[in-house]
C-alpha positions in Angstrom: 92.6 119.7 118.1 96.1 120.7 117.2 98.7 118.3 117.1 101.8 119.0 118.9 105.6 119.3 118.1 105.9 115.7 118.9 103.5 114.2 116.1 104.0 116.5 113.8 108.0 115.3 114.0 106.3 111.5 113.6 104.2 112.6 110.7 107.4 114.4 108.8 109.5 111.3 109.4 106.8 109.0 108.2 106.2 111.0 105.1 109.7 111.1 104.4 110.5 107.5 104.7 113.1 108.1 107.8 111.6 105.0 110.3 115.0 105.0 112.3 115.9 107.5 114.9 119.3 106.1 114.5 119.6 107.7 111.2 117.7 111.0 111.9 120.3 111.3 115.1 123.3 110.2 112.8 122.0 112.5 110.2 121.9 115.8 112.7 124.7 114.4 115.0 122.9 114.0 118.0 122.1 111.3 120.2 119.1 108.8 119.1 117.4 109.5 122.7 117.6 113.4 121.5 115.5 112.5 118.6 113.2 110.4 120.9 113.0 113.3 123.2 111.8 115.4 120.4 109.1 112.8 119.0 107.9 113.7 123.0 107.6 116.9 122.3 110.9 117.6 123.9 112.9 121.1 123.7 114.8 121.5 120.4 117.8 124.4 120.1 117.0 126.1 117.7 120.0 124.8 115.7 118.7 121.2 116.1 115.0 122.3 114.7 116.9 124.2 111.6 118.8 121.2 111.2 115.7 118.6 111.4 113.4 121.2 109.3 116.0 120.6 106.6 117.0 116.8 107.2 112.9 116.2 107.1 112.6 118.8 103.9 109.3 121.2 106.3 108.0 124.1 107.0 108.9 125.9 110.2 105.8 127.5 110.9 104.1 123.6 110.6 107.0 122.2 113.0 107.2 124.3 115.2 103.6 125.9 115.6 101.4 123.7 113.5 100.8 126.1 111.1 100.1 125.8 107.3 101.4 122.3 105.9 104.7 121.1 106.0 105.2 121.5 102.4 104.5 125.1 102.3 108.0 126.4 102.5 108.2 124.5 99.1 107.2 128.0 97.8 104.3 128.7 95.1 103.7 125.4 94.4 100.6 123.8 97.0 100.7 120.2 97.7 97.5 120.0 96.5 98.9 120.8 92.6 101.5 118.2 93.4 99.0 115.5 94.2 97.1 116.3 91.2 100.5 115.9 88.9 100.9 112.6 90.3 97.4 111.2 90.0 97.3 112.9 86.3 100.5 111.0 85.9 99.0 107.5 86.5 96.1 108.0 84.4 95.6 105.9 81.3 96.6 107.9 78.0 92.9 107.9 76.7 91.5 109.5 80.2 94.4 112.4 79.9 93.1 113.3 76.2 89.3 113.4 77.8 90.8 115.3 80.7 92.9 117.7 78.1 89.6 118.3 75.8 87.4 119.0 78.7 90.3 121.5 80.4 90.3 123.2 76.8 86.2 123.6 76.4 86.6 125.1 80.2 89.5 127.5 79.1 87.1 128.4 75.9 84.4 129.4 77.7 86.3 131.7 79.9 87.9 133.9 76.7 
């Protein structure tokens, strides 16, 4: 089942760490009950959805139609090769040199 306008405006602001409709509505000058409207599923202009795509940092195509992910306007980079960065990143040092040998006997194999 697709998920509509509405919770995919709840799932953007949750990622992004903006809890208060106060501060999306100050943000985009608009009233908080516009922003609560929206988390309804409520009509956007299409000023206010270019303005909350860029206050929330998403794709179009994911607010708007629920396609992709809303970190594919991010360009070539997918959000799964971020994850990845961040999990390498909190890997002991001892783990990344395992990791690095086994990348490079991989990479060998394909020459």
């Amino acid at each position: 089942m697709q998920s509509t306008l509405g919770v995919r405006i709840c799932e953007a602001m949750e990622q992004r760490n903006l809890s208060k409709l106060y501060a999306v509505a100050v943000a985009l000058n608009v009233t908080e009950s516009a922003v609560s409207r929206w988390r309804k599923s409520g009509r956007l202009t299409v000023e206010n959805t270019i303005a909350l795509c860029e206050l929330l940092d998403v794709s179009s195509d994911w607010l708007l139609l629920g396609r992709g992910t809303m970190d594919m306007h991010r360009g070539t980079q997918p959000m799964r090769a971020q994850q990845v960065r961040i999990s390498l990143a909190s890997l002991p040092e001892a783990a990344v040199v395992h990791l690095e040998h086994f990348l490079a006997a991989i990479e060998s194999h394909r020459s």
